[in-house]
C-alpha positions as CSV (number, residue, x, y, z in Angstrom):
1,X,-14.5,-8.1,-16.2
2,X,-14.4,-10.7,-19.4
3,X,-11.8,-13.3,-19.0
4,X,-8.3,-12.0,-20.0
5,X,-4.9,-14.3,-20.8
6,X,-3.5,-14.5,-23.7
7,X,-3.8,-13.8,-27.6
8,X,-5.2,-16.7,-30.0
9,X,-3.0,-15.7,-32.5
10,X,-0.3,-12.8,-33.4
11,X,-0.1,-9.3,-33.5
12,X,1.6,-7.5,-35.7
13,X,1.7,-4.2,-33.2
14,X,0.8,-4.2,-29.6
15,X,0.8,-1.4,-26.7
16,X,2.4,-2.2,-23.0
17,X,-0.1,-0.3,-20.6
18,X,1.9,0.2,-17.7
19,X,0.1,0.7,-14.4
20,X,1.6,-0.5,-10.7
21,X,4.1,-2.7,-12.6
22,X,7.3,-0.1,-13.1
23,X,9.7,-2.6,-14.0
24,X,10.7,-4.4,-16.9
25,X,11.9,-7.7,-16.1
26,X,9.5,-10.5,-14.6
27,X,6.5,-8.2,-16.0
28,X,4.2,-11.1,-17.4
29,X,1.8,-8.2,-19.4
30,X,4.9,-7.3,-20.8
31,X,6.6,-10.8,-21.1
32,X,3.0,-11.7,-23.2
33,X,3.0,-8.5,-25.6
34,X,6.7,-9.6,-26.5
35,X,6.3,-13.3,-27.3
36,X,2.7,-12.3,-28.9
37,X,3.2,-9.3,-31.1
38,X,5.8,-8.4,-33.6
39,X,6.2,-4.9,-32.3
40,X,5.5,-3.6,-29.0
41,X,5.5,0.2,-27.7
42,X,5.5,0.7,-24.1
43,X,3.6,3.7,-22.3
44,X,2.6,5.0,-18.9
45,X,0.0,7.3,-18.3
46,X,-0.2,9.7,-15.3
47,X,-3.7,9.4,-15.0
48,X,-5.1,12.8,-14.2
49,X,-8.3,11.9,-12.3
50,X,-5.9,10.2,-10.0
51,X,-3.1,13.2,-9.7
52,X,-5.2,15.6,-10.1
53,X,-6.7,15.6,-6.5
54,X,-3.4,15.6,-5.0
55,X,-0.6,18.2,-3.5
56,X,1.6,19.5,-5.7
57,X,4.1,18.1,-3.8
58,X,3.5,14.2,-3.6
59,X,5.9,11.7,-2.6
60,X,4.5,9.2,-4.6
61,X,4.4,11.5,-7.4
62,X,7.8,12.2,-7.1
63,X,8.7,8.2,-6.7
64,X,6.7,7.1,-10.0
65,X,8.8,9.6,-11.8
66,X,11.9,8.1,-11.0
67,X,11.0,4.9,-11.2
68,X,9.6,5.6,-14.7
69,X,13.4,6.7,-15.4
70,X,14.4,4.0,-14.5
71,X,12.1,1.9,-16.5
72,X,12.7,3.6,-19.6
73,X,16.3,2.8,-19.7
74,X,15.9,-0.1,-18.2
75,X,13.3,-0.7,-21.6
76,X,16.1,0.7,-24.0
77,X,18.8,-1.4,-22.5
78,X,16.7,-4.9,-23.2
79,X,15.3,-3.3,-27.1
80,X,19.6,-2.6,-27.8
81,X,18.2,0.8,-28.8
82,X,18.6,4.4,-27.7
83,X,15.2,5.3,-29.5
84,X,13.7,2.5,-27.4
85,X,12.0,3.6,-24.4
86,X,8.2,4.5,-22.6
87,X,5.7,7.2,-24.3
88,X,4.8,8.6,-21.2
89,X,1.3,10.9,-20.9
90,X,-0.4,13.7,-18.5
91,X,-3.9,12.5,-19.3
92,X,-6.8,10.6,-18.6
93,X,-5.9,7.1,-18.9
94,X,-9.3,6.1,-19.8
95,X,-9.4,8.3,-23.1
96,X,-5.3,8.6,-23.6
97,X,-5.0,4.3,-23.9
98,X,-7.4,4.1,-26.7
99,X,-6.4,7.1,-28.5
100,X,-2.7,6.0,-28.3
101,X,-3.8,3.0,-29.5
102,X,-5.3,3.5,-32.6
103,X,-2.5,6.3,-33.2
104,X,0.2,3.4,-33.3
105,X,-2.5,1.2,-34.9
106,X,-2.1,-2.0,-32.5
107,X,-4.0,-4.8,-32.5
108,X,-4.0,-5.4,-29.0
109,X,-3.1,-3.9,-25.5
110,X,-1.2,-5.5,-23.0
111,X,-2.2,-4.9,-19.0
112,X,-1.6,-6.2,-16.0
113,X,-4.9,-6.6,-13.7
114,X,-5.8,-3.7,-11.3
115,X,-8.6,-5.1,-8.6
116,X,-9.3,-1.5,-7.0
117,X,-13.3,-0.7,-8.1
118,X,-11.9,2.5,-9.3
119,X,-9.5,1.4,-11.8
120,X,-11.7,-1.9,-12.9
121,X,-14.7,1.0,-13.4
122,X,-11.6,2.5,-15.8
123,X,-10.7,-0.9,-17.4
124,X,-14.3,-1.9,-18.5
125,X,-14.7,1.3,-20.4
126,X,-11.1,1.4,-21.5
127,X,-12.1,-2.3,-23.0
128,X,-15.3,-1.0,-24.5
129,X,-13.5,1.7,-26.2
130,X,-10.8,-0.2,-27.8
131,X,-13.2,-3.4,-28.4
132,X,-15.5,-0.2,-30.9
133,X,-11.9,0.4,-32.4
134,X,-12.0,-3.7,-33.0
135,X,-8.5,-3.4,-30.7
136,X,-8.4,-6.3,-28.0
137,X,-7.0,-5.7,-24.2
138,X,-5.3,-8.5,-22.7
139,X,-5.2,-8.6,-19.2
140,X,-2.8,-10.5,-16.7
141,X,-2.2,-11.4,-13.1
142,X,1.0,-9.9,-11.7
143,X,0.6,-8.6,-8.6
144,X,0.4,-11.2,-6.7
145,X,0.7,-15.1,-6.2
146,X,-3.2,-15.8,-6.1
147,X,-6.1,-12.8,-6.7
148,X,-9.4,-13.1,-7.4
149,X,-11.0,-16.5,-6.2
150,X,-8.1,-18.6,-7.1
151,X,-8.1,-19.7,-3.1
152,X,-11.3,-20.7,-2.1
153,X,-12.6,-22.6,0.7
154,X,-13.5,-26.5,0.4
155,X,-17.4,-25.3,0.1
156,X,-16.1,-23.0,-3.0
157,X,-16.6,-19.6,-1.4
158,X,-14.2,-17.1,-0.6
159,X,-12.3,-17.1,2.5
160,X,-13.5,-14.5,5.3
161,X,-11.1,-15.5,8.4
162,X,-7.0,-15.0,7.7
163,X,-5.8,-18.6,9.2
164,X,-7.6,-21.4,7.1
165,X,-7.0,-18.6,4.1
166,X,-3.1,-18.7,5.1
167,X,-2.9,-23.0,5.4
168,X,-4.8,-23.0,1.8
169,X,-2.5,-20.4,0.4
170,X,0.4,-22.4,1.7
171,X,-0.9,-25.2,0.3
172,X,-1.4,-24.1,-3.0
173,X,1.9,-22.7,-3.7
174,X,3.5,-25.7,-3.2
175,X,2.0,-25.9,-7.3
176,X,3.3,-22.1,-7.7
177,X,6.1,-21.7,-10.6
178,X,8.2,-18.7,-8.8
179,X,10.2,-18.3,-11.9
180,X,10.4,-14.7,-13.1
181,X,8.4,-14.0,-16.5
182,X,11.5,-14.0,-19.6
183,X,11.4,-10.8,-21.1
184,X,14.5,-10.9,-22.6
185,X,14.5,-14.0,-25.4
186,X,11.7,-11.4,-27.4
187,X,13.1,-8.1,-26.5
188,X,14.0,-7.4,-30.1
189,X,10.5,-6.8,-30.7
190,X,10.2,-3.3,-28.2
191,X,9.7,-0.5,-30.8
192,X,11.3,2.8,-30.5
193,X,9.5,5.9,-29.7
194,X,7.8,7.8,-32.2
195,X,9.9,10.6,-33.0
196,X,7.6,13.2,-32.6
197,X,6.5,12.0,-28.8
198,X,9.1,14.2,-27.3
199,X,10.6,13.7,-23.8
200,X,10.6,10.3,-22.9
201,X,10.1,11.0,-19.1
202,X,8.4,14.7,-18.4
203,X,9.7,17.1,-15.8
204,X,7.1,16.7,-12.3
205,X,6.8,20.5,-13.1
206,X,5.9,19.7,-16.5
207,X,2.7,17.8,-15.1
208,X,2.0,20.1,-12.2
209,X,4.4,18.7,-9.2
210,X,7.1,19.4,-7.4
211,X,9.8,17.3,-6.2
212,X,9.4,15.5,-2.8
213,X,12.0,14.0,-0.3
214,X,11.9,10.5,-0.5
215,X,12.4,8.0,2.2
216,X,13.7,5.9,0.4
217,X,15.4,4.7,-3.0
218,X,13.0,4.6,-5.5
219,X,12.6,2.3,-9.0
220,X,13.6,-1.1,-9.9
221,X,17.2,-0.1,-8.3
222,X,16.2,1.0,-5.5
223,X,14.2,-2.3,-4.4
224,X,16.7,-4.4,-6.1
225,X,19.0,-2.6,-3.1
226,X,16.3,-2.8,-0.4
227,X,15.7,-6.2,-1.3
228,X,19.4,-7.4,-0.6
229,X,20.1,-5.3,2.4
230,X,17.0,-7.3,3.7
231,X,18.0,-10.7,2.5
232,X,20.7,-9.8,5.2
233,X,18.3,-9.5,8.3
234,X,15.7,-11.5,7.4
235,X,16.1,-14.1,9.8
236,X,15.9,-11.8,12.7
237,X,12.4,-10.0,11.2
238,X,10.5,-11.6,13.3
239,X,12.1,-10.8,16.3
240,X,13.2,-6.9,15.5
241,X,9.5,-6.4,12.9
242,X,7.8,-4.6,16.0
243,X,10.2,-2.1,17.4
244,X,10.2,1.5,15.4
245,X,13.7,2.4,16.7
246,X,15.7,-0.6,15.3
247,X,15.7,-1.8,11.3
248,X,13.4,-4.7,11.6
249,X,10.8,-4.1,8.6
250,X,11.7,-4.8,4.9
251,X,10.8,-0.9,3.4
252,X,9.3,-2.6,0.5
253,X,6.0,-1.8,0.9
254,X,6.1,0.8,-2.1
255,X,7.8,-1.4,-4.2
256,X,5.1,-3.9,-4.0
257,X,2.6,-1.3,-4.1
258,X,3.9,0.3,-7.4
259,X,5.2,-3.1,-8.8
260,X,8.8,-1.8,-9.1
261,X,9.7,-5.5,-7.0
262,X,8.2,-8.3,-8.6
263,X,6.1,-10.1,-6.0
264,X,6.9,-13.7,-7.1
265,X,10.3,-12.9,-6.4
266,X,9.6,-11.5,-3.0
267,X,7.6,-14.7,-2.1
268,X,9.5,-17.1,-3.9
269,X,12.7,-16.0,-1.8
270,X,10.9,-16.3,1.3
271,X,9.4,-19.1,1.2
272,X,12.8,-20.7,-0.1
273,X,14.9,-19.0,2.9
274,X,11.7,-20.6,5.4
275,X,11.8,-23.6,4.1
276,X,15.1,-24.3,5.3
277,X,14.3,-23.3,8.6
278,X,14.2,-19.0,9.1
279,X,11.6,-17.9,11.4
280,X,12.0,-14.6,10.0
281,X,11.3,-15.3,6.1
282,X,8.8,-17.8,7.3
283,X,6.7,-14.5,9.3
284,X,7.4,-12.1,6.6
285,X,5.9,-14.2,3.8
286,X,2.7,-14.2,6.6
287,X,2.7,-10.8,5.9
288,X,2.6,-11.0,2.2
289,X,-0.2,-13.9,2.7
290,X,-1.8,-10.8,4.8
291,X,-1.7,-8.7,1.9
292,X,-3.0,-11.0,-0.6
293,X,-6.1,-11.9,1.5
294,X,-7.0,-8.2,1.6
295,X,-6.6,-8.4,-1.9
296,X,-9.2,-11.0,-2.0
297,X,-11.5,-9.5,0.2
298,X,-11.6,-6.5,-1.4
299,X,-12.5,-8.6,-4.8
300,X,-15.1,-10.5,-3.2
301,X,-17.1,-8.6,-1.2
302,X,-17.7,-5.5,-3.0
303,X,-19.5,-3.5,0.0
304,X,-16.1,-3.0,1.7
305,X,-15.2,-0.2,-0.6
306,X,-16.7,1.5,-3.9
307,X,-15.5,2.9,-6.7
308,X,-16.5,6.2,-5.5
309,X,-14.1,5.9,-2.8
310,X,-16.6,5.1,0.2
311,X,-15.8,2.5,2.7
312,X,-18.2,0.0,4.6
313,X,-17.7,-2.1,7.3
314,X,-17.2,-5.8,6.4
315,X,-19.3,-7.0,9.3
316,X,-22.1,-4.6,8.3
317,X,-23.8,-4.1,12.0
318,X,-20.7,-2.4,12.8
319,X,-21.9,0.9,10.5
320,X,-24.4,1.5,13.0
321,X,-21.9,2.3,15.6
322,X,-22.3,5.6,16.6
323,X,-18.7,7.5,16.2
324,X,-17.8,11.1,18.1
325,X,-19.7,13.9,16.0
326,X,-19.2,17.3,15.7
327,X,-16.6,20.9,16.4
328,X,-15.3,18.4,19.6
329,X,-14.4,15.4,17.6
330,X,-13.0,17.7,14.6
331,X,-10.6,19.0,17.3
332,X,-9.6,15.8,18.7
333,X,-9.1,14.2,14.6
334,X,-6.8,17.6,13.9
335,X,-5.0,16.5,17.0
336,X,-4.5,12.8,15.9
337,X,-3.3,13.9,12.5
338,X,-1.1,16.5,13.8
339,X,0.9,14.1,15.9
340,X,-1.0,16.3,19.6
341,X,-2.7,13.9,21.0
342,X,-0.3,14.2,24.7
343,X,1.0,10.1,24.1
344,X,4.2,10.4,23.0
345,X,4.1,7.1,20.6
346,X,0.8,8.0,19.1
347,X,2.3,11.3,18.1
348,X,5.7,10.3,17.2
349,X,4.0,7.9,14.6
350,X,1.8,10.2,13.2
351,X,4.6,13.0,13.1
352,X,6.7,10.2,11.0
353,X,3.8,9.9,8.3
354,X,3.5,13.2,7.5
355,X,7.2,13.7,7.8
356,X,8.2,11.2,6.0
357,X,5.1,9.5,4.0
358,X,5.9,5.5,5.9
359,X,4.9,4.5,8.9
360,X,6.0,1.4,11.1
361,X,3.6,-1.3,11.0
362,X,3.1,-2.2,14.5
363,X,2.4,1.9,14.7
364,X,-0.4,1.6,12.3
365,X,-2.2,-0.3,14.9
366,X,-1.6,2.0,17.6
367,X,-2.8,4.7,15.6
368,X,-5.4,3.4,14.0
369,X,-7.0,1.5,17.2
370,X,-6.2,5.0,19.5
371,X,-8.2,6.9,16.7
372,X,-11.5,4.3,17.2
373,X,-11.0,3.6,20.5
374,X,-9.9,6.0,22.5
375,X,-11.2,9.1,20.7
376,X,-14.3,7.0,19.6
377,X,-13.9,8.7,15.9
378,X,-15.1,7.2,12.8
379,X,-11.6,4.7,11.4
380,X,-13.2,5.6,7.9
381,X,-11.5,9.2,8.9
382,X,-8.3,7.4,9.2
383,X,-8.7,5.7,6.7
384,X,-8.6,8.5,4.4
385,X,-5.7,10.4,6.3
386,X,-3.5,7.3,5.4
387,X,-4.6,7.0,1.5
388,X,-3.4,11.0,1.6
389,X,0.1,10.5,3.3
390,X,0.9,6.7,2.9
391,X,4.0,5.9,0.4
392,X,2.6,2.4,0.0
393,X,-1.0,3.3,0.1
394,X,-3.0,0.2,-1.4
395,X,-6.5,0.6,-1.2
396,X,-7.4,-3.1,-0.1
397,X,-4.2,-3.3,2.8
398,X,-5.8,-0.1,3.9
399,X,-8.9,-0.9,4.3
400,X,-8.4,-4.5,5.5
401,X,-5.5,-2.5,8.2
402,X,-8.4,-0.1,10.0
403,X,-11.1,-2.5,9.9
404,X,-8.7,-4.6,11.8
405,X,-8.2,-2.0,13.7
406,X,-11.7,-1.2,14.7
407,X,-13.1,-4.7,14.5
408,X,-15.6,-3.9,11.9
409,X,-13.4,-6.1,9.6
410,X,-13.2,-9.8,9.4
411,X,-10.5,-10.3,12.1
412,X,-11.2,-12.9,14.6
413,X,-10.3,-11.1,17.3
414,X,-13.3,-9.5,19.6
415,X,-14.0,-6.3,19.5
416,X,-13.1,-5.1,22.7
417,X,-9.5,-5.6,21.8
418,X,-7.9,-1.9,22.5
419,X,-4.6,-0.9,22.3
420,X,-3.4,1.1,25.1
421,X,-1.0,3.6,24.1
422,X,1.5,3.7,27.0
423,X,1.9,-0.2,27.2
424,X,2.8,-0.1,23.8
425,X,5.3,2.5,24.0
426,X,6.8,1.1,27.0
427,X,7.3,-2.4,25.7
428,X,8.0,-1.7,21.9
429,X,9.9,1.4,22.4
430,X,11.6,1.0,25.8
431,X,14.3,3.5,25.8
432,X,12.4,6.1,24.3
433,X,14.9,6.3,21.2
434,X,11.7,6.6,18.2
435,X,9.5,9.1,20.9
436,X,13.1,10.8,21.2
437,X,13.0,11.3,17.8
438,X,10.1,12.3,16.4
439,X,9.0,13.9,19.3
440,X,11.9,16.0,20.6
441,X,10.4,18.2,22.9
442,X,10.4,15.4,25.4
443,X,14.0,14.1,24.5
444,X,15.1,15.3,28.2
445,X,12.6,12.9,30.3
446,X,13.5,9.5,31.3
447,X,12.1,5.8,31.7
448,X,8.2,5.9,32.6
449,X,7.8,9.8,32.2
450,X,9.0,9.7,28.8
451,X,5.7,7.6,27.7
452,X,3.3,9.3,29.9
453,X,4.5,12.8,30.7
454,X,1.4,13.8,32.3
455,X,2.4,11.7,35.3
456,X,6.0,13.1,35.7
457,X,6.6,14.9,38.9
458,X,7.2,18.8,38.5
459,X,10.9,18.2,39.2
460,X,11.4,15.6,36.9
461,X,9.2,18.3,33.6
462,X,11.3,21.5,34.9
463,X,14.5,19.5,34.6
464,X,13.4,18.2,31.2
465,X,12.5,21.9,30.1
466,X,8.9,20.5,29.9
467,X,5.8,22.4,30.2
468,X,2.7,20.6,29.8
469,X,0.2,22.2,28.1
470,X,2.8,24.6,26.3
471,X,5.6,22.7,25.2
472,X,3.7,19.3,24.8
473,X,0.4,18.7,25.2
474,X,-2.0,17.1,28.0
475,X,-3.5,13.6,27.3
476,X,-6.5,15.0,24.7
477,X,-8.7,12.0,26.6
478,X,-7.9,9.4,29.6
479,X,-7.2,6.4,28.5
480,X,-9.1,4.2,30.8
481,X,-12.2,6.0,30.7
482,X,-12.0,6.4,26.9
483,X,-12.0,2.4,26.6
484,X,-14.6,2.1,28.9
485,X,-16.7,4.2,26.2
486,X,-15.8,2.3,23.3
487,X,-17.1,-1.1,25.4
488,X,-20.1,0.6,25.8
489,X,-20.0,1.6,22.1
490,X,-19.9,-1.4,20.8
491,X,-21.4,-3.2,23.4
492,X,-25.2,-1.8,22.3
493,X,-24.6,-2.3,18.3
494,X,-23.9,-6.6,19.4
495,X,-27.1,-6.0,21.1
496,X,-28.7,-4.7,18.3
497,X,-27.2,-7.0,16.2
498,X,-28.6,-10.4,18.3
């Protein structure tokens, strides 16, 4: 993509594209349309090639909406104006921006930058359109502290290993203005809404959808309040982030995926609260570091994923490992997603996703390793099954996540790192409360039984009401001998590889 920044001179009319940026303050596409152009409309498209594809009940669907209520007053509030507000559209965004655009005759649009292949295969002929129209689009990084190849190593190539990336990113925020964007000194310039555009936000039956439960609050309130509530366990994150039963993780996952938290605020506050000493802030801005060097990889190494949505492994010997095929591994995939796999913490985090659309982290890697490693099925699969259910699905934490996962990625780690399942439940859910839970059929056995049923004595199942194989499923495979495959597995593609 051409370099974007700013306008050489002003506008007299420009368009705010919004994308995974719902909120209006700290918003530096926004913050630049204001200070550059004289008037500025505001509009969010529901890009059909996107929604299209999905249920009809979506719980992302259903958070974007309100979040985009939220937006629009929060737009109307800064303008002064009632009329103020978002144009919102049911369309394809790469035909709806231009066409808005010359309908409103602006001189430029306003965007922050979107790194997926997907939407930068929408930008460059978003750009070409509007640059035939003799319309310029402006383009702006915003979510997050560093993108691109803005941290590189000291031989000027991109970094490949997390640790050296981490001490660089470190280092190079210590030159990082965390300041939020001012929007409000050029607010006046927001225009209101055409008239004739009708509802400001539509109906989700209006564009196809139905409502969806959320998890959790959704739009700049609702991270604002899952932002504070954190602020007040922060310094214990690191010692609570890896045990599903207890409030450990932040939730703000979606808010950083659909920009609805500012990330320079997120970072900025951590690495304030670490710098006077909290182990906690200090390992959840790790974890933000972890998301932007996904971000990276994604940018820089274009093979990991397409804009066609197919996924390679970073270290490409690893496609030639030869995954479960066929009517027996399609059994044992509808298993994993179903949450019937016969190990309680396996299925109790997969019965969370697709009850809920989150899933706690340290349960992504069980999952996601049990799936490659103890079924031996393809983590592209998974892959997939996350995009679909995931609240904060981002395509590059994703893919970074179950290449991790199955050590196709560029983790450090060997590859015959494997998860097992009862370990994990035992130490990380010890009293059984999250299996309990999610799992209730097994809510009457106790200590070791509880996270390996199958080797509960008849006494202990009958008193539990338990019947294996009816109320809750055997083990679908044994876990030792299943790891014993996957060292083979991977064991002949090194080979191959030397």
């Amino acid at each position: 993509m051409p370099p974007s920044g700013p306008p050489d001179k002003p506008h007299a009319a420009g368009l705010m594209w919004f994308r995974r940026d719902l909120r209006a303050h700290d918003n530096v596409a926004l913050a630049q349309a204001l200070r550059h152009c004289a008037r500025v409309h505001a509009v969010f498209v529901f890009d059909r090639p996107i929604l299209d594809p999905l249920p009809r009940q979506d719980r992302r669907v259903s958070f974007i909406r309100e979040s985009l209520v939220q937006l629009d007053e929060a737009l109307r509030t800064l303008a002064g104006s009632a009329q103020a507000g978002l144009i919102v559209r049911h369309a394809a965004a790469a035909d709806e921006v231009p066409r808005l655009a010359r309908e409103l005759r602006v001189q430029a649009v306003f965007a922050n930058h979107d790194d997926e292949p997907a939407a930068l295969a929408r930008d460059a002929g978003v750009r070409a359109a509007l640059t035939a129209a003799g319309i310029a689009l402006h383009t702006f990084k915003d979510h997050t502290i560093f993108e691109r190849r803005e941290v590189l190593t000291q031989a000027g190539t991109p970094f490949s290993v997390f640790t050296p990336y981490q001490r660089a990113w470190l280092a190079k925020a210590d030159d990082v203005d965390f300041e939020p964007h001012a929007v409000e000194p050029h607010a006046h310039a927001l225009a209101d809404r055409p008239a004739t555009y009708g509802r400001p936000v539509p109906l989700l039956s209006e564009i196809g959808f139905e409502p969806a439960a959320l998890p959790i609050p959704a739009g700049i309130e609702g991270a604002s309040k899952l932002l504070e509530n954190f602020a007040e366990r922060i310094d214990r994150y690191h010692e609570l982030r890896d045990f599903p039963a207890l409030r450990g993780p932040s939730y703000l996952g979606v808010h950083l995926r659909f920009g609805t938290l500012s990330i320079r605020q997120a970072a900025g506050a951590a690495r304030q609260r670490a710098a006077r000493g909290s182990a906690g802030a200090a390992t959840w801005l790790k974890e933000l570091i972890w998301r932007e060097f996904y971000f990276q990889i994604l940018a820089n190494f274009a093979h990991v994923a397409d804009a066609s949505g197919g996924s390679h492994s970073f270290r490409r010997e690893y496609d030639a490992i030869e995954w479960e095929r066929g009517p027996g591994a399609d059994a044992l995939f509808a298993a994993w997603c179903e949450g019937r796999t016969g190990y309680p913490l396996v299925d109790a985090a997969m019965r969370q996703l697709a009850s809920t659309g989150y899933m706690h982290n340290r349960l992504r890697m069980v999952a996601a390793s049990f799936l490659c490693k103890d079924l031996g099925l393809d983590w592209r699969s998974g892959e997939r099954w996350f995009a679909r259910l995931l609240n904060d699905f981002e395509l590059a934490s994703n893919n970074g996540g179950w290449q991790w996962a199955s050590s196709s990625g560029c983790d450090a780690q060997p590859w015959f790192r494997i998860f097992n399942p009862v370990t994990q439940s035992r130490r990380f859910d010890t009293d059984g409360r999250f299996i309990r839970r999610y799992v209730p059929e097994l809510a009457g056995l106790e200590g070791a039984a509880l996270h390996a049923p199958w080797t509960a004595s008849s006494a202990q199942l009958a008193q539990a009401g338990v019947r294996l194989g009816l109320d809750y499923p055997r083990p679908v495979v044994d876990h030792a001998a299943a790891r014993e495959r996957t060292l083979r597995r991977y064991a002949v593609v090194k080979a191959a590889a030397q």
